[in-house]
C-alpha angles and dihedrals in degrees: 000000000000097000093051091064086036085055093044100039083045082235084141130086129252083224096057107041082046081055092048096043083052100052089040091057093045107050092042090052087051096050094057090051100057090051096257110150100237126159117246112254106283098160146036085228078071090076094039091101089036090053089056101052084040085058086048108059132044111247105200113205086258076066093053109040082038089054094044083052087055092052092054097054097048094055098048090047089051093041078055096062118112110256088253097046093089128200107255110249117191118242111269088014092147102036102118099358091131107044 
């Protein structure tokens, strides 16, 4: 995986790990929200693809600010949701997600 020895060698910009970070967040958050059964976040291998479309397109400052407005709205909507509604996990979510 090329972004793990760009992590490590510190070869990757702040800007766009923060843009991956960002994307990763939302669409997880999102995903939740639509009822799709999805794992919570375990692993950084979880943004490599993430790392690589954030090196692909350009995120203007608008992005950024637009996507951290997102986040905040899915977690309040979620943080709104009955105790019992309960965020979907995918079966076998967790199996390995430590390794």
């Amino acid at each position: 995986m090329a972004e793990r020895g760009k992590l490590q060698e510190g070869g990757l910009p702040l800007q766009t790990l923060e843009n991956a970070l960002l994307l990763g967040a939302a669409r997880k958050y999102e995903s939740w929200l639509n009822g799709r059964p999805s794992a919570p976040i375990a692993s950084l291998r979880y943004f490599a693809p993430l790392i690589e479309e954030a090196e692909q397109l350009p995120f203007s400052p608008d992005y950024r600010g637009y996507l951290r407005g997102k986040i905040k709205q899915y977690q309040a909507q979620l943080n709104d949701r009955p105790p019992d509604a309960a965020v979907p996990v995918a079966p076998g979510a967790f199996a390995g997600a430590l390794k």
